[in-house]
PDB file of N, CA, C and O in Angstrom:
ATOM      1  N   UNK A   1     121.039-150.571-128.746  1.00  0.00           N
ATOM      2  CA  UNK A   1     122.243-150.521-127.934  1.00  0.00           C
ATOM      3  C   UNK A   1     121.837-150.426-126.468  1.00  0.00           C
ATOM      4  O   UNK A   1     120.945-149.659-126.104  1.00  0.00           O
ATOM      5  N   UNK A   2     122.587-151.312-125.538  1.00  0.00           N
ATOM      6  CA  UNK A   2     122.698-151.071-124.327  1.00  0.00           C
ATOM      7  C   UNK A   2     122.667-149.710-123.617  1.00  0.00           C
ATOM      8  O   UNK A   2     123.776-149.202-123.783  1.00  0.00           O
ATOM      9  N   UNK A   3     121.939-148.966-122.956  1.00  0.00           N
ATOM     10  CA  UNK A   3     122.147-147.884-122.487  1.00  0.00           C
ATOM     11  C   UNK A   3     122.946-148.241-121.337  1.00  0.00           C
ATOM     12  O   UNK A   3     123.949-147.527-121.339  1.00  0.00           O
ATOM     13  N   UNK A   4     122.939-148.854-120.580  1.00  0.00           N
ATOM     14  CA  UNK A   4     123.905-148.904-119.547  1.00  0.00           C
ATOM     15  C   UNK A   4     125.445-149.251-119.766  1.00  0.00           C
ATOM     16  O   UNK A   4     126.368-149.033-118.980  1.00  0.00           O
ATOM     17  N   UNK A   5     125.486-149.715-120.749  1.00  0.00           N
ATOM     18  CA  UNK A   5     126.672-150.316-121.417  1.00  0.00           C
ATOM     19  C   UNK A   5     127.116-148.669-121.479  1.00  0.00           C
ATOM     20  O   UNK A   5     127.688-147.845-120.766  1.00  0.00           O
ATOM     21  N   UNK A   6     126.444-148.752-122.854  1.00  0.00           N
ATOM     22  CA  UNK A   6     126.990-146.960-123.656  1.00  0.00           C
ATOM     23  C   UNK A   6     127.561-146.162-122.109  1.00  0.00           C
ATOM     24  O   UNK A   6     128.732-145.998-121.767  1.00  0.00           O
ATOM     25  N   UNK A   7     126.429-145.799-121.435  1.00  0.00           N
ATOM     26  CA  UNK A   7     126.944-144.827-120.107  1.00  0.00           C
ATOM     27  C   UNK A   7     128.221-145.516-119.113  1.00  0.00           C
ATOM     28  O   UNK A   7     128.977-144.795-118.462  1.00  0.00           O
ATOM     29  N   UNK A   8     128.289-146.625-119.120  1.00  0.00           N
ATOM     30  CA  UNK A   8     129.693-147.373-118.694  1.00  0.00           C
ATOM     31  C   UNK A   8     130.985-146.935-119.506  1.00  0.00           C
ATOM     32  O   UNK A   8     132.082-146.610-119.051  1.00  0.00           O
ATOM     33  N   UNK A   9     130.689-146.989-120.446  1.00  0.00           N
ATOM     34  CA  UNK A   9     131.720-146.862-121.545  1.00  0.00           C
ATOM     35  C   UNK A   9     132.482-145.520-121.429  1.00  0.00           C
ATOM     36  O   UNK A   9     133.667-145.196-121.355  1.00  0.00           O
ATOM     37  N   UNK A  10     131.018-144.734-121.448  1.00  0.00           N
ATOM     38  CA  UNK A  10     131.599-143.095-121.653  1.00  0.00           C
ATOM     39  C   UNK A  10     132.039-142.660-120.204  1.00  0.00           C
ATOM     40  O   UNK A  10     133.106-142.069-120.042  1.00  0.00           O
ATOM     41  N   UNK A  11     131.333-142.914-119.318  1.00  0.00           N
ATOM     42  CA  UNK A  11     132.133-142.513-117.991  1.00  0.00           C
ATOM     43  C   UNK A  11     133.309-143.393-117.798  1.00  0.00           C
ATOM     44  O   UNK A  11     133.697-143.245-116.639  1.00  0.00           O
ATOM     45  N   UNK A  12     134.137-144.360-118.528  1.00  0.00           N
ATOM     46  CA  UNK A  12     135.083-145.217-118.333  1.00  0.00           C
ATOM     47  C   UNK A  12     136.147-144.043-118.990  1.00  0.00           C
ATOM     48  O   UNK A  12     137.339-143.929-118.704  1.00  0.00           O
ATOM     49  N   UNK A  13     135.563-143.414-119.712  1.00  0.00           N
ATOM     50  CA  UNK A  13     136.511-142.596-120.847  1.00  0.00           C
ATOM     51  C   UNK A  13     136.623-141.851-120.082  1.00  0.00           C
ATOM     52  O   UNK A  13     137.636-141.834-119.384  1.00  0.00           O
ATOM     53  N   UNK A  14     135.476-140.822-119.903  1.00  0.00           N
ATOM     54  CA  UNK A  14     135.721-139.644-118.779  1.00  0.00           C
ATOM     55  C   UNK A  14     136.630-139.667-117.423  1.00  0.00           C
ATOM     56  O   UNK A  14     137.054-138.696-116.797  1.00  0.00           O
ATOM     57  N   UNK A  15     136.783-140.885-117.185  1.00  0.00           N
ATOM     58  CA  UNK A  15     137.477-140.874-115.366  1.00  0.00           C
ATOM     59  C   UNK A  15     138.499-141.534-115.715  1.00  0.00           C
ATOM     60  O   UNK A  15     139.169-142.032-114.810  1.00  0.00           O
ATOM     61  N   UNK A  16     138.835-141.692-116.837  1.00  0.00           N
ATOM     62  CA  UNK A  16     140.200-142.619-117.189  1.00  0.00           C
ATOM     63  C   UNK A  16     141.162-141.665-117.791  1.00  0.00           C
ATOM     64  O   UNK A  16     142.329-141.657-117.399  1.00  0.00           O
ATOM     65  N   UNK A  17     140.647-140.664-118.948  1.00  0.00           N
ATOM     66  CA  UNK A  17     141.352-140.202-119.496  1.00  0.00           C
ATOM     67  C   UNK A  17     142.162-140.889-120.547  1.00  0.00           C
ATOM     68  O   UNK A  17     143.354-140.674-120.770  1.00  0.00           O
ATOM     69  N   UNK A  18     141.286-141.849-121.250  1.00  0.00           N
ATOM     70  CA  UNK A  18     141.507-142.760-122.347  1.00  0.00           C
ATOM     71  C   UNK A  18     140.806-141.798-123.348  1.00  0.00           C
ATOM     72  O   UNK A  18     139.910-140.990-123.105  1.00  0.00           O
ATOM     73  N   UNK A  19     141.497-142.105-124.678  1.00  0.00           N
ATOM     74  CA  UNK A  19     140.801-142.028-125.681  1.00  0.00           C
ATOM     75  C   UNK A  19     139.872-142.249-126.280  1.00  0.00           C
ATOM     76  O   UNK A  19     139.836-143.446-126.565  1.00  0.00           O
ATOM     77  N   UNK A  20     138.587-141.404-126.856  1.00  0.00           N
ATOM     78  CA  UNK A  20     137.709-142.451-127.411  1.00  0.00           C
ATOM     79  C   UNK A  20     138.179-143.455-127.942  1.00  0.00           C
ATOM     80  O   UNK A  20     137.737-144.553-127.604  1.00  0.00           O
ATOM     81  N   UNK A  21     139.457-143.330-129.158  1.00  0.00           N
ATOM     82  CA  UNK A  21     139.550-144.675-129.942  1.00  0.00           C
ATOM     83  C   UNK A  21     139.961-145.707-129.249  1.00  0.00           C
ATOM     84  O   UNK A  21     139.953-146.841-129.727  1.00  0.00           O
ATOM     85  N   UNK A  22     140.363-145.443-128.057  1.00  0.00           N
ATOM     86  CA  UNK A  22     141.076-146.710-127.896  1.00  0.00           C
ATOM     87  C   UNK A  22     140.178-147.301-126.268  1.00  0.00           C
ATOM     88  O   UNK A  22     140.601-147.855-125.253  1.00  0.00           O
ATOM     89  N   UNK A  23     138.940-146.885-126.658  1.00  0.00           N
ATOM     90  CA  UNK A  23     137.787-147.388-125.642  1.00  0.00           C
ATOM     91  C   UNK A  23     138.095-149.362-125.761  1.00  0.00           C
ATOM     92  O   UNK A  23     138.036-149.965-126.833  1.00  0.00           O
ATOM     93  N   UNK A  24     138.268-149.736-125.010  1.00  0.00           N
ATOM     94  CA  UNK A  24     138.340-151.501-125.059  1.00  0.00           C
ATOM     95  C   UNK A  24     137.007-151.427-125.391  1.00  0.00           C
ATOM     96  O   UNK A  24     136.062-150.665-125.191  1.00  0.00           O
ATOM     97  N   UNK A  25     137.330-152.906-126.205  1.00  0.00           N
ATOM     98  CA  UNK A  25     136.345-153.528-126.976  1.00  0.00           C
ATOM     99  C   UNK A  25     135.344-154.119-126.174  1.00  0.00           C
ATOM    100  O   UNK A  25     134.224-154.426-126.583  1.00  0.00           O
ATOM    101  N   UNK A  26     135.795-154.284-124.948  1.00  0.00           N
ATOM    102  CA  UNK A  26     134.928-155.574-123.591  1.00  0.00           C
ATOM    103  C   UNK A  26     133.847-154.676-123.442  1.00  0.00           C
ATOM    104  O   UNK A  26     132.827-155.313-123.176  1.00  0.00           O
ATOM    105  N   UNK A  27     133.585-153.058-123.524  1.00  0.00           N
ATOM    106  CA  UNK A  27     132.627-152.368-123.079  1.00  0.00           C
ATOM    107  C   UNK A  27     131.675-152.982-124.097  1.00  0.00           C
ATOM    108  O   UNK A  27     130.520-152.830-123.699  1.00  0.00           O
ATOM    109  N   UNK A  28     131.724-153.543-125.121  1.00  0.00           N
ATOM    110  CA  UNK A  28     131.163-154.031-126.203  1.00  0.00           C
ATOM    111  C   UNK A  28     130.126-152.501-126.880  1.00  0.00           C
ATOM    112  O   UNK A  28     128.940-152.395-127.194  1.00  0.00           O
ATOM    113  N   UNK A  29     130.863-151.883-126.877  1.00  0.00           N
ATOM    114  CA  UNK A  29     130.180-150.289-127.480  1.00  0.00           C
ATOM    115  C   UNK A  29     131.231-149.427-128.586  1.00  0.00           C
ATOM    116  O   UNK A  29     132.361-149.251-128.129  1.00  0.00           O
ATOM    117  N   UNK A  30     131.061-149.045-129.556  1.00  0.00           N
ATOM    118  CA  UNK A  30     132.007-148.904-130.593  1.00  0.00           C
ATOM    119  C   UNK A  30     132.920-147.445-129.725  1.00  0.00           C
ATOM    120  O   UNK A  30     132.432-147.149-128.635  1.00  0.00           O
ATOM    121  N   UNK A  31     133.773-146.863-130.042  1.00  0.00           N
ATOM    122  CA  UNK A  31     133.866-145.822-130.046  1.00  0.00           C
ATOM    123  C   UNK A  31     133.256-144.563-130.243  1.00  0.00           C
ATOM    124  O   UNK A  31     133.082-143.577-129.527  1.00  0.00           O
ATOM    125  N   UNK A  32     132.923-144.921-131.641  1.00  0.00           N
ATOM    126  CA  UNK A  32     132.184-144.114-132.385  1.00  0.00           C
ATOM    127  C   UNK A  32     130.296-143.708-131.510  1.00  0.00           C
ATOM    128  O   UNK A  32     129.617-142.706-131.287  1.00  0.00           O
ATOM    129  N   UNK A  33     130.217-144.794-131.356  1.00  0.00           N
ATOM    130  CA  UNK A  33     129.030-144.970-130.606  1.00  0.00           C
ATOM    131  C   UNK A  33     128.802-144.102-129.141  1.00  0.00           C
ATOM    132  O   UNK A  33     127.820-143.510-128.695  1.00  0.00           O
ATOM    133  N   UNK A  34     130.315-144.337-128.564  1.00  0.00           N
ATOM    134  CA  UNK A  34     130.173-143.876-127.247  1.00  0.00           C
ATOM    135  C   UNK A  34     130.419-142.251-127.158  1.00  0.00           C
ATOM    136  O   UNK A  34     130.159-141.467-126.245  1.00  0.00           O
ATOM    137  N   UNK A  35     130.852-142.100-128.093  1.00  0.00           N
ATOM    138  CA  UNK A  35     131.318-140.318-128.603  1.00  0.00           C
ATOM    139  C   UNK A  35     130.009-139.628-128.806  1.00  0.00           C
ATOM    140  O   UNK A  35     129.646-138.556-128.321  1.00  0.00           O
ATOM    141  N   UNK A  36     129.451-140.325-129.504  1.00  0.00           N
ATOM    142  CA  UNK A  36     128.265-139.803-130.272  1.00  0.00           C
ATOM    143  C   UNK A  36     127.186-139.630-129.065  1.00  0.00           C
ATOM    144  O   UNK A  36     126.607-138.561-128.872  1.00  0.00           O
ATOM    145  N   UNK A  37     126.963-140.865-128.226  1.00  0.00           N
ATOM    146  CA  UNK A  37     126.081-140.659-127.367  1.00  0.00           C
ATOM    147  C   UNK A  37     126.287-139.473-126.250  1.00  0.00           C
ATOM    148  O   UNK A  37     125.428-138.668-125.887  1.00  0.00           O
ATOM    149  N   UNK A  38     127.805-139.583-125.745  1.00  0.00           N
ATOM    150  CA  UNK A  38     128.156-138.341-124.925  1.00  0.00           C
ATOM    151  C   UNK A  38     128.324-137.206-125.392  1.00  0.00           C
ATOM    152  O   UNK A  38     128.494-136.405-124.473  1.00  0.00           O
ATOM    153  N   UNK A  39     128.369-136.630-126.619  1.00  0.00           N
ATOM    154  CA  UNK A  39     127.975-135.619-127.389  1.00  0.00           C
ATOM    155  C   UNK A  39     126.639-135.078-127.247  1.00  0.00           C
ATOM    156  O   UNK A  39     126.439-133.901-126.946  1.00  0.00           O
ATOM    157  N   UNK A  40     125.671-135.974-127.472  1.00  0.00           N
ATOM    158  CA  UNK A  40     123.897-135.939-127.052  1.00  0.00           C
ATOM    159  C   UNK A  40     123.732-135.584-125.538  1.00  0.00           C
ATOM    160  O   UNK A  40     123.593-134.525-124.926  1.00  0.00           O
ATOM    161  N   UNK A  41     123.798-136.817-125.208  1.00  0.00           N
ATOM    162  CA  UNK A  41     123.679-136.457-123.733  1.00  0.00           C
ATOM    163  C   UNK A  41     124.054-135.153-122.867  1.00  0.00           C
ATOM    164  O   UNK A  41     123.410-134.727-121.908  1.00  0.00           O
ATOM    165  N   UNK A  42     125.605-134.442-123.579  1.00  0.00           N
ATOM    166  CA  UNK A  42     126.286-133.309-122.964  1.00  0.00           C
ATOM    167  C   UNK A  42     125.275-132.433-123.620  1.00  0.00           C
ATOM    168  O   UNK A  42     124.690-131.750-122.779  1.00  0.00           O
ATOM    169  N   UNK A  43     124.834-132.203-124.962  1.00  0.00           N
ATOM    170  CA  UNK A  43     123.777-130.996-125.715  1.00  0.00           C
ATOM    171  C   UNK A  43     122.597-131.327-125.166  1.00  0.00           C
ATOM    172  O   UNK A  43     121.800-130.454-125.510  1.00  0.00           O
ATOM    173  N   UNK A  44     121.876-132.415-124.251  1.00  0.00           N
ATOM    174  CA  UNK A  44     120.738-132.293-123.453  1.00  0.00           C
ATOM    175  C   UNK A  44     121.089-132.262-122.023  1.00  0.00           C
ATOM    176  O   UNK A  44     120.211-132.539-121.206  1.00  0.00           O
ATOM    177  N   UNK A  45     122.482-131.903-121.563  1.00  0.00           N
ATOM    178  CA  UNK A  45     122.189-131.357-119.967  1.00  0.00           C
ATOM    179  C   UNK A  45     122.455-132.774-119.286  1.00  0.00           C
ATOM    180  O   UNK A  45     122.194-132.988-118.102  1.00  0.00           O
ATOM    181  N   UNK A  46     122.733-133.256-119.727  1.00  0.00           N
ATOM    182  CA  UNK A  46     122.379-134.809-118.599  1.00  0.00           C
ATOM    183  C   UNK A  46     123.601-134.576-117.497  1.00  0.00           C
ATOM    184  O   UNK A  46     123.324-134.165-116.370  1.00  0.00           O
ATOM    185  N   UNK A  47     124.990-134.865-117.896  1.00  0.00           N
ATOM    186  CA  UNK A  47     125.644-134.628-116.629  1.00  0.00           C
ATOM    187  C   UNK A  47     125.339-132.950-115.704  1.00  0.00           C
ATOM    188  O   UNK A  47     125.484-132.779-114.493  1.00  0.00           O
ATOM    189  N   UNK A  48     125.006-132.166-116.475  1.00  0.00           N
ATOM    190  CA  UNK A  48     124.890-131.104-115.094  1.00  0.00           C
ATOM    191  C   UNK A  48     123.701-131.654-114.264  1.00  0.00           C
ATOM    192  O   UNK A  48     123.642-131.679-113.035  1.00  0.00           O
ATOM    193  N   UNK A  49     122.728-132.107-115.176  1.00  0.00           N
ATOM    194  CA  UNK A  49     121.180-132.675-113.723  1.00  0.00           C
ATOM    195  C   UNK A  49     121.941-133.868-112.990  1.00  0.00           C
ATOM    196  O   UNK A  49     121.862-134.147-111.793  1.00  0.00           O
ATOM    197  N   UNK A  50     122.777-134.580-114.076  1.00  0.00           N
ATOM    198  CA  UNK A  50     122.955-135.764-112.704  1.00  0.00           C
ATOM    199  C   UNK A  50     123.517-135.482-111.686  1.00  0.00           C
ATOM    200  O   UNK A  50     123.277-135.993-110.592  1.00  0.00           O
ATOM    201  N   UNK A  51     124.810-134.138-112.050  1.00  0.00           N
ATOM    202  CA  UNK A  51     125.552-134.042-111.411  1.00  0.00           C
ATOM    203  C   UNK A  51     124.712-133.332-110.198  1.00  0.00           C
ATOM    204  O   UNK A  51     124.974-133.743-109.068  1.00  0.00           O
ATOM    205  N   UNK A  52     123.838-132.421-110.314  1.00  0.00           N
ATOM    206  CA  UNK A  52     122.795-131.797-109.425  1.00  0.00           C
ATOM    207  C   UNK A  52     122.154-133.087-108.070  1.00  0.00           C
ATOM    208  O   UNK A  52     122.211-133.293-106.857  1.00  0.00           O
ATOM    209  N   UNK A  53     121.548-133.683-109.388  1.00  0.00           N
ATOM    210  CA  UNK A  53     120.777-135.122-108.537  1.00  0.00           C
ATOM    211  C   UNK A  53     121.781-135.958-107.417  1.00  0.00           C
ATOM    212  O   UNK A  53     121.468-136.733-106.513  1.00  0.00           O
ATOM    213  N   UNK A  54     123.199-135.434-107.899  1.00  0.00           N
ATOM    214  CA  UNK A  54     123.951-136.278-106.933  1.00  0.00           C
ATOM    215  C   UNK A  54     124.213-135.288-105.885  1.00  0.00           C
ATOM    216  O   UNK A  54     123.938-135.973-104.900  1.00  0.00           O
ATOM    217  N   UNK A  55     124.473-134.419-105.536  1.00  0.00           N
ATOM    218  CA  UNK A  55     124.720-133.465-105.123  1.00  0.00           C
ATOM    219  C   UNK A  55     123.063-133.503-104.342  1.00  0.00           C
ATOM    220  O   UNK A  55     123.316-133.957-103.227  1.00  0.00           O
ATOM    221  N   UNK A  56     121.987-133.322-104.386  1.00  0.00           N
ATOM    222  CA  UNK A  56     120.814-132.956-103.727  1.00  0.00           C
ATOM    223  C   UNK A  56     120.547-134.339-103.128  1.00  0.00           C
ATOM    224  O   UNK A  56     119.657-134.384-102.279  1.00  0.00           O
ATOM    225  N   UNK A  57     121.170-135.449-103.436  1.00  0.00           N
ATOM    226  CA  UNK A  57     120.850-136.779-102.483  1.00  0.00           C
ATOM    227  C   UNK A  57     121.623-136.850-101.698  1.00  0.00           C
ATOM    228  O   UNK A  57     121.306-137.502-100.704  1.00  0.00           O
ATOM    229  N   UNK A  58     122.794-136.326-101.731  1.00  0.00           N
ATOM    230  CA  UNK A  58     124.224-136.606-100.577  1.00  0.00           C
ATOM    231  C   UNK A  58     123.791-135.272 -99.960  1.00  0.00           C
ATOM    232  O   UNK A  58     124.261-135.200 -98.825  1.00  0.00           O
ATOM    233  N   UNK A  59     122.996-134.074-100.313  1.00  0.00           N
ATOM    234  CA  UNK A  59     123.021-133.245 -99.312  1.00  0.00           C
ATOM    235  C   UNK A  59     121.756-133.397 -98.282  1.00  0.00           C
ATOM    236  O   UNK A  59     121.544-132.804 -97.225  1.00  0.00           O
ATOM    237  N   UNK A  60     120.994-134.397 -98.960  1.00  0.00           N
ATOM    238  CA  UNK A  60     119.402-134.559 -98.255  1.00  0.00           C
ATOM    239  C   UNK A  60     119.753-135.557 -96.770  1.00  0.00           C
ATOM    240  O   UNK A  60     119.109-135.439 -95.727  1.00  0.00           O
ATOM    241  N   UNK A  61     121.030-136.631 -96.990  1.00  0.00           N
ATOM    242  CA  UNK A  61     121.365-137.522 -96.168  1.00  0.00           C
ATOM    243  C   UNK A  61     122.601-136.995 -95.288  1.00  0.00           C
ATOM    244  O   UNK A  61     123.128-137.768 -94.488  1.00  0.00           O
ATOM    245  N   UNK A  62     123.030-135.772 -95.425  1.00  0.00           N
ATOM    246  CA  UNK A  62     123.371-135.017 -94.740  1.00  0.00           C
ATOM    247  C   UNK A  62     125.245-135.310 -94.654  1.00  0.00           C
ATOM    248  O   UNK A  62     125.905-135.126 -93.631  1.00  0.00           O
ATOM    249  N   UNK A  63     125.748-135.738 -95.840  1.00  0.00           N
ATOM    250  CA  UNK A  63     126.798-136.139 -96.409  1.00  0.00           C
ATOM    251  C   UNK A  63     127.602-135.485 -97.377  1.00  0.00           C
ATOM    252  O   UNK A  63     128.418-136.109 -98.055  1.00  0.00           O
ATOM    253  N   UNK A  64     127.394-134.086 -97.493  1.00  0.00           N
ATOM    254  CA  UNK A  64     127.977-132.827 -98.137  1.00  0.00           C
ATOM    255  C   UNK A  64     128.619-132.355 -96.847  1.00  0.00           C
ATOM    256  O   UNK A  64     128.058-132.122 -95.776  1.00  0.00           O
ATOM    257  N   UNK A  65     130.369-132.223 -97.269  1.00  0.00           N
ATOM    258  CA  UNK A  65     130.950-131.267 -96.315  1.00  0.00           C
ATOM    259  C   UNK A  65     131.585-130.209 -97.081  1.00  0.00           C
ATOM    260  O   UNK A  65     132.623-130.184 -97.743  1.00  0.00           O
ATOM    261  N   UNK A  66     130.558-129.209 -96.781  1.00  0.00           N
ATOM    262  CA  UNK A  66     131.040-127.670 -97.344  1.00  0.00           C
ATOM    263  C   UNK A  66     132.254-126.860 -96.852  1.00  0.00           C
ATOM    264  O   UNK A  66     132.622-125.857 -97.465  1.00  0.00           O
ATOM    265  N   UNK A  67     132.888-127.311 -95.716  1.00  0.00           N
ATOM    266  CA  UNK A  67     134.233-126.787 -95.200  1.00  0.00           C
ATOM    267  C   UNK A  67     135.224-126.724 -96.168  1.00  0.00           C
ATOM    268  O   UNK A  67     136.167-125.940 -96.061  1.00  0.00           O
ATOM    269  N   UNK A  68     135.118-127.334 -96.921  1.00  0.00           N
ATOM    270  CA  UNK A  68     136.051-127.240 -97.898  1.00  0.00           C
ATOM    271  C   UNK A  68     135.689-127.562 -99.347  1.00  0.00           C
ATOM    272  O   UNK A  68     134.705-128.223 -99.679  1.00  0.00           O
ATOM    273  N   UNK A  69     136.607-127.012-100.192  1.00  0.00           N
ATOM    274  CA  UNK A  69     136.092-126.816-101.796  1.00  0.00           C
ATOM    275  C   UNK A  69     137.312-127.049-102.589  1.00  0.00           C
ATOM    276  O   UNK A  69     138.435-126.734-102.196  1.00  0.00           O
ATOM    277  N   UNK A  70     137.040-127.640-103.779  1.00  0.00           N
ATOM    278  CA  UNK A  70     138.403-127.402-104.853  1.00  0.00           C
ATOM    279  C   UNK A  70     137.640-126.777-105.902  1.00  0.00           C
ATOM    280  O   UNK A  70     136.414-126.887-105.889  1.00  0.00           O
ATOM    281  N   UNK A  71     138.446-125.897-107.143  1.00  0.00           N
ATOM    282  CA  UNK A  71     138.000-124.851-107.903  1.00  0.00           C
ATOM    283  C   UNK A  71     138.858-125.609-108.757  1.00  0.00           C
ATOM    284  O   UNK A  71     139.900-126.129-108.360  1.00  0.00           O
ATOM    285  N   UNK A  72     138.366-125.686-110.091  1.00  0.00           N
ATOM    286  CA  UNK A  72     138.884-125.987-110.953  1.00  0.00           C
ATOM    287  C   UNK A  72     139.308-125.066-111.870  1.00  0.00           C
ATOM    288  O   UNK A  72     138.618-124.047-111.823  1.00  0.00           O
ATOM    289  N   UNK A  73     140.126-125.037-112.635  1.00  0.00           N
ATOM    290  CA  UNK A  73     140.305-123.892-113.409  1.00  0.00           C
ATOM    291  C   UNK A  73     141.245-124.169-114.973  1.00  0.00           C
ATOM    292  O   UNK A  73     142.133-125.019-114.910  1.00  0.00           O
ATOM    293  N   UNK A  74     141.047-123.529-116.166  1.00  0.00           N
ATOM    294  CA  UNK A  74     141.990-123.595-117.045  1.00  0.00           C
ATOM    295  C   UNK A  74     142.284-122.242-117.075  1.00  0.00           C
ATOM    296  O   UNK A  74     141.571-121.404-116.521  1.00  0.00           O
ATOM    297  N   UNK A  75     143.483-121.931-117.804  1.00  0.00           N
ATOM    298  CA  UNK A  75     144.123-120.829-117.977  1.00  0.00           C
ATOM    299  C   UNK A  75     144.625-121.385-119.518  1.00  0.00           C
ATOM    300  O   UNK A  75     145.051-122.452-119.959  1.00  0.00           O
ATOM    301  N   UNK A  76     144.275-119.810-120.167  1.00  0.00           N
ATOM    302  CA  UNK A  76     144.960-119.753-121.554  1.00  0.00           C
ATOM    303  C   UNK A  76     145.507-118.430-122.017  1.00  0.00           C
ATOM    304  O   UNK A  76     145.299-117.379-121.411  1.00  0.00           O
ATOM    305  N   UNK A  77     146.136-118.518-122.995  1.00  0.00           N
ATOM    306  CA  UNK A  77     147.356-117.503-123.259  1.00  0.00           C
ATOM    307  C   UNK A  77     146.452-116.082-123.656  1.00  0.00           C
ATOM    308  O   UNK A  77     145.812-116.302-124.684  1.00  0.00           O
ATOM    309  N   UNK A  78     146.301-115.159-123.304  1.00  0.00           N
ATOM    310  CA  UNK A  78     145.807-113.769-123.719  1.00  0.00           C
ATOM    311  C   UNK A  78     146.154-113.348-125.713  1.00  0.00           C
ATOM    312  O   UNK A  78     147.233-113.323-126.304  1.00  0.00           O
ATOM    313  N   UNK A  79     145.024-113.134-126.137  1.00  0.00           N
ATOM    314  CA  UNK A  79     145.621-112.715-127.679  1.00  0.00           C
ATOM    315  C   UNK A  79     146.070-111.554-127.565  1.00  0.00           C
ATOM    316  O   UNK A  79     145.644-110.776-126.712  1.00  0.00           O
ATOM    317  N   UNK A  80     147.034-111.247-128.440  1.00  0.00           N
ATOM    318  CA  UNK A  80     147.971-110.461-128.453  1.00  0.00           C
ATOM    319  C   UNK A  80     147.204-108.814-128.866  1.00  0.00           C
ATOM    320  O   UNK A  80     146.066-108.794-129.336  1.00  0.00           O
ATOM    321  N   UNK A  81     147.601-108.155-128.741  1.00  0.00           N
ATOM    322  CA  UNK A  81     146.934-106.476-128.964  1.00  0.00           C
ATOM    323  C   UNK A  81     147.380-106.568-130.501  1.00  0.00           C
ATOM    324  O   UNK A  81     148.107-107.451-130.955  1.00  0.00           O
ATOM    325  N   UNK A  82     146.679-105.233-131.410  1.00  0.00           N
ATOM    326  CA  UNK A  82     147.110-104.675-132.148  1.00  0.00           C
ATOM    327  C   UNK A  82     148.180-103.677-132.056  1.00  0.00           C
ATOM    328  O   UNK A  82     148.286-102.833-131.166  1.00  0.00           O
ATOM    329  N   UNK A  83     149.214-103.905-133.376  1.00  0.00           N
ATOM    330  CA  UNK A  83     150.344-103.417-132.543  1.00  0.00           C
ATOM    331  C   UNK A  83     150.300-102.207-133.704  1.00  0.00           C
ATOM    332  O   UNK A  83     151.101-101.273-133.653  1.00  0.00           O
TER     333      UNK A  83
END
């Protein structure tokens, strides 16, 4: 399999907010395929180093503006006490 394909595919999913199943066929990479690989890839770390590697090249060329930040956050419902 294409590795560049596969990593097209799965970041197509990721920034789209598509479904795996319904990954288009044109990526020519199954679903199944592209799940599986971003499953791996996420249990060996790859997006936090890339995300690092991107982050340490835009800060080396002096293209990080730290003035400002967004925080991401989820919130979920508290379990209930024993009553």
């Amino acid at each position: 399999m294409d590795e560049r394909a596969v990593f097209t595919a799965v970041v197509y999913v990721l920034t789209s907010g598509c479904a795996w199943r319904y990954l288009p066929e044109s990526f020519g990479v199954s679903p199944a395929t592209a799940h599986r690989r971003f499953s791996a890839w996420t249990e060996a770390g790859l997006w936090r180093r890339l995300h690092r590697a991107v982050l340490d090249e835009l800060g080396a060329r002096g293209e990080l503006d730290w003035s400002s930040a967004i925080v991401d956050a989820a919130s979920v419902r508290a379990k209930r006490g024993v009553r």
